[in-house]
N, C-alpha and C positions, 0 to 999 in steps of 0.2 A: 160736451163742448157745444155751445150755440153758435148761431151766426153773426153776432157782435163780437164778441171774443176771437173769432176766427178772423174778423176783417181787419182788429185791431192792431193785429200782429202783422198787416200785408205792409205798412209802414214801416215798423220798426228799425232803426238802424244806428250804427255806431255815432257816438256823441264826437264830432270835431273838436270842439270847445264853449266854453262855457261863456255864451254872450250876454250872458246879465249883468257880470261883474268884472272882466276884465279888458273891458273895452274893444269886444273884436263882436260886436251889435252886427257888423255886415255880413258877419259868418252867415246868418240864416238864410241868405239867398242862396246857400251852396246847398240844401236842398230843398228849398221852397218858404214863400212866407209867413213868417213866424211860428214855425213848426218845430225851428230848433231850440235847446233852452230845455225850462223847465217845463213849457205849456208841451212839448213834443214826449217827453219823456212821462210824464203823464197821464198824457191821454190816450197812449199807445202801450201802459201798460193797465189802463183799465183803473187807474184812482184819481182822485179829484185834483183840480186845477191849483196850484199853490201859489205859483207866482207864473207871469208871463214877461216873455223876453220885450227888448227894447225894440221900440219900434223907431226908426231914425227918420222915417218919411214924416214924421206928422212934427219934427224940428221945423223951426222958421228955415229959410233958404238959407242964411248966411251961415247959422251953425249948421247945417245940415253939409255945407259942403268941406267948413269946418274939420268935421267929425268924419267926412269919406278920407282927408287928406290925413288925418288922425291914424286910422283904421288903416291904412294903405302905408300907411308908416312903419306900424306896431307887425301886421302879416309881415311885410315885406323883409323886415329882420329876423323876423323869427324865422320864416320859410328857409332864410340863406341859412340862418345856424345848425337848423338842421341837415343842411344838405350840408356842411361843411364836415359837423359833427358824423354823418353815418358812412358820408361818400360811396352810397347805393345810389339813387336816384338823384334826377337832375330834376329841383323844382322851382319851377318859373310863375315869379308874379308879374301880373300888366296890368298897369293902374286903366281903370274904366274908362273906354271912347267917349264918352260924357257924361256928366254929374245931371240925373235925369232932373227936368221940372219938378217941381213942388204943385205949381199952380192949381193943382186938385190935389189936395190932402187929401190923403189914405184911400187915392183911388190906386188899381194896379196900372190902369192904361197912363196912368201918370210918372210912372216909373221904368216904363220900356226904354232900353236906351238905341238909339240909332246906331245898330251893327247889324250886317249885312245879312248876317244869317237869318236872323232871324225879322225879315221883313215880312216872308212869308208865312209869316207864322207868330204874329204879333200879339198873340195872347201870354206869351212867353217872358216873364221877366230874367233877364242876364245875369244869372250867377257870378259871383267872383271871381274873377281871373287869376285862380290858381291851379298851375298844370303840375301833375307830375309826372316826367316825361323818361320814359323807360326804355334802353336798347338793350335788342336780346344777338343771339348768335344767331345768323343763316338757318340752322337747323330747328329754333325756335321759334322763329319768324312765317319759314314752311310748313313747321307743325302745326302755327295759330289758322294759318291759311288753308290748307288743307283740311282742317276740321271744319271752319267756315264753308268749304265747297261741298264736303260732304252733310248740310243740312239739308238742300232741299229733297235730295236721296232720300233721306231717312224720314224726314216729314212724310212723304208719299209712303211710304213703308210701315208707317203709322209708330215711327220710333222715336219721335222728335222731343227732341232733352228741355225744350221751352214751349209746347206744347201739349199739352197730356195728351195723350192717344184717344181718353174718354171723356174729357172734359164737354165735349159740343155732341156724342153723343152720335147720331145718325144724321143731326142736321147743322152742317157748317153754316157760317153767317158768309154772306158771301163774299164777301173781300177775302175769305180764307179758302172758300170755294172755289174761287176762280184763282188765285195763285197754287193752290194747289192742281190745278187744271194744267198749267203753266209749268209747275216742275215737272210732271208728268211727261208733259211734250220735251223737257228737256235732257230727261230718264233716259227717254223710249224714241228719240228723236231719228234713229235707222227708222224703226215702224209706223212714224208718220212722213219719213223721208221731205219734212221741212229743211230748208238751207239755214245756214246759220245767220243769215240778213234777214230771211222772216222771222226767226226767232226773236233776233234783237230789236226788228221791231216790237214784237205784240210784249217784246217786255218794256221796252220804253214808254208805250200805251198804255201797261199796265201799272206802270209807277206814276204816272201823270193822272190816271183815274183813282188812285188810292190815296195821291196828294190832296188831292181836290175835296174828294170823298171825308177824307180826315177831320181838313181844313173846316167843311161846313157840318160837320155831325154835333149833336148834344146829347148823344146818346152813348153813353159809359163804352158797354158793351163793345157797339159798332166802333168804337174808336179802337180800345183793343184788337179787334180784329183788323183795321186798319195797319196798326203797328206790327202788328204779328206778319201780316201779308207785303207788307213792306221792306220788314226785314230782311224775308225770306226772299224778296224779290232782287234786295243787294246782295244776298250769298250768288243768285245766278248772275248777277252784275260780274263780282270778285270772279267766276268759275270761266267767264266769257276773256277777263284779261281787259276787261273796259275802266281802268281805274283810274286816270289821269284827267280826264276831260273836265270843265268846268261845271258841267251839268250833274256828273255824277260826284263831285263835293258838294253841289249845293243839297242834292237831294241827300246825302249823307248828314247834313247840318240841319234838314228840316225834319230826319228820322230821331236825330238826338232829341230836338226840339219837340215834336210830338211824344217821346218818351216820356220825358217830363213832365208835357198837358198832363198825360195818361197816370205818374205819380201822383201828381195835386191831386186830380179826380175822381182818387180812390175813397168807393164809396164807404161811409160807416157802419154802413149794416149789409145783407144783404139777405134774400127774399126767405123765410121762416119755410116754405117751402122746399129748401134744398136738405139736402143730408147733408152731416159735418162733415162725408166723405167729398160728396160734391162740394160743397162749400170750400175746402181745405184744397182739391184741387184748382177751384177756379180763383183762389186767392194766388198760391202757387207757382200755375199759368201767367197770371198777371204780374208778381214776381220775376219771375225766371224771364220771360218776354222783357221787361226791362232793362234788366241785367244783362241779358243774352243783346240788344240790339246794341250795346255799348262794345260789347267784345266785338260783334261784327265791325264797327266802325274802327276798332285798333287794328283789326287785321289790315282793315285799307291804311292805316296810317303807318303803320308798321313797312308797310310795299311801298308808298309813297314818298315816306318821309323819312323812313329808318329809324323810327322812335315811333311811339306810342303815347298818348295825352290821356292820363287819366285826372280826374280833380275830385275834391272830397265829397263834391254829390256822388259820384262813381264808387267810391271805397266805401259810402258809404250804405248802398243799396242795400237789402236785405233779403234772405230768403232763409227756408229751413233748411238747417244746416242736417237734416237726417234724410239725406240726399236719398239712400236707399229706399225711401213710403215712395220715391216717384214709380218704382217698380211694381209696386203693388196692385194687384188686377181684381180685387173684389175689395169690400166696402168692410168682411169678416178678416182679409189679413190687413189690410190698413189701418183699421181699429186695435188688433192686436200688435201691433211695433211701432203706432203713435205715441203707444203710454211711455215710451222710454223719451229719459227727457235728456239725452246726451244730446248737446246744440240745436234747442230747437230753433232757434232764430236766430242767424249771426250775420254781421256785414261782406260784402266782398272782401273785403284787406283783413278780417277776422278769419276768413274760413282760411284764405290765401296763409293765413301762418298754422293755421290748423295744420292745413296737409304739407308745408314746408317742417313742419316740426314730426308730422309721424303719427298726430292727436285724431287725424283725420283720414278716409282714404276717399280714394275716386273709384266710384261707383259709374262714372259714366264719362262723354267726350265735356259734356258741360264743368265737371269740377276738372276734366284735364285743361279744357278752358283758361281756365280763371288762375290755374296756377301758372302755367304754360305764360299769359299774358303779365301776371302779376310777379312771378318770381324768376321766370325764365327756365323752370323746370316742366322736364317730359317724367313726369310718374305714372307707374303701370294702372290698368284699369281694372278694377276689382267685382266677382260676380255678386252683385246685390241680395240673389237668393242664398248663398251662403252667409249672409250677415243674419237673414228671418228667418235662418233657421235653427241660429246659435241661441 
């Protein structure tokens, strides 16, 4: 395995619809520019370019707004049919706060649209406003939660389901250094006998220095680390019982919002240096940390809102699906139960029917996660070394 092949696969995700030819061109903002289509499926899986989706920004204005009114037409019935047709989920389209300028063809900064969330964070273009909005039972709601507060536990324990134990090795970047400094104090808070007002300070300091820090990096790496230390930084938010305030949804809309920089961003190579074993976890890592900062944000919306927002960038995230390699503690068994090739890469809402059908099981709190958030089911957790050693 090289490390082209390994990174190509950090992308990969379930196909929404086909915006070539059936008129739904605005699909690809649902997970970044022009990646969906045929140019994503493609390049992501390692063969040449055959056709590329439409591009609707480079339209004059008048058809360009045209063609939003069009596309906003065509989702917006089909979204209800379906919700009629399954009467599972409740799925909500909201036509776009404004039809961005034209006036710089095929730049991005011309296409930001003026919503709140993301002012801060204005590298960010506004996916399609299609929610699909989830209520579960009390007991599922507490489950989502209660695994969210048990993160930053388990990070400090060096167990954590979205950060590999070995990926950074002996030396964290420090945005992960200092939030993990952080849970620590939150662990063992009797043996620094801190009060819980100093706590909530030095963490509100440390969400405003990870913002910031994010906000100006151009450096791959450091931004994941960023996001990772952020995340973990809203699980002691959620563990605190601070989820209402206006400060703590914005910073929850700028973690989404960094999530996403951090998809586009993904590099297409990475350094000929690493082993596939490194390589496969740091792809992974970055992975799972995506995927993972989304479920953290349902948990708060779930407490808040009593529903859950998920939309087809979300479903349609990717990771490997042979959850059990994350167990893996040398480079000799990870090689040895990579080669099986049962779901090596499936989307959220794919693996979500895996393990609701019985195709799959949960190796750990992250696929109790996913299904827990996605289907509304508490499934047992299964020991991963009994799978490597079948």
């Amino acid at each position: 395995m090289n490390r082209s092949s390994t990174v190509k696969s950090m992308k990969r995700g379930k196909v929404v619809c086909d915006n070539a030819t059936d008129g739904f061109s605005e699909m690809e903002d649902c997970v970044g520019d022009s990646i969906m289509g045929s140019k994503f499926i493609d390049i992501w899986h390692g063969e040449e370019v055959v056709s590329k989706p439409t591009n609707t920004r480079l339209q004059y204005p008048h058809q360009q707004q045209q063609q939003h009114q069009l596309n906003n037409a065509v989702v917006a019935s089909t979204v209800k049919a379906i919700a009629e047709e399954n009467n599972i989920e409740t799925l909500v389209f909201k036509p776009p706060k404004r039809i961005a300028s034209s006036s710089d063809e095929g730049s991005d900064e011309g296409s930001i649209a003026s919503d709140d969330s993301n002012n801060d964070v204005p590298w960010i273009r506004p996916a399609l406003d299609i929610e699909i909005r989830k209520q579960h039972s009390p007991y599922i709601v507490d489950l989502v939660a209660k695994v969210v507060r048990q993160a930053p536990g388990l990070f400090v324990q060096g167990q954590s389901f979205f950060i590999h134990p070995q990926v950074y090795g002996n030396s964290l970047p420090r945005p992960v250094r200092d939030i993990h400094a952080l849970c620590a104090l939150y662990e063992n808070d009797k043996d620094y006998q801190l009060s819980p007002v100093k706590l909530s300070t030095l963490l509100q300091r440390q969400i405003v220095s990870l913002i910031q820090t994010a906000k100006k990096t151009t450096d791959f790496e450091e931004l994941v680390a960023c996001v990772q230390a952020l995340t973990l930084a809203q699980c002691l938010q959620l563990s605190e019982g601070n989820i209402r305030s206006p400060a703590v949804e914005k910073s929850l809309d700028i973690l989404a919002a960094l999530a996403h920089r951090m998809w586009s961003l993904v590099p297409c190579e990475l350094p000929s240096s690493m082993s596939p074993w490194h390589a496969w976890m740091f792809g992974e890592t970055v992975r799972r940390t995506i995927v993972f900062s989304h479920l953290v944000i349902a948990a708060f919306q779930f407490l808040t809102r009593g529903y859950a927002c998920r939309t087809p960038f979300i479903d349609a995230l990717p990771f490997d699906g042979r959850t059990y390699l994350w167990d893996a503690r040398s480079e000799q068994d990870w090689a040895k139960y990579s080669t099986q090739s049962d779901f090596p890469m499936v989307s959220v809402i794919e693996y979500a029917d895996l393990l609701q059908s019985g195709r799959a099981l949960c190796f750990s709190s992250f696929e109790g996660l996913i299904i827990a958030t996605c289907r509304g089911l508490d499934l047992p957790i299964h020991d991963p070394a009994k799978v490597m050693q079948m």
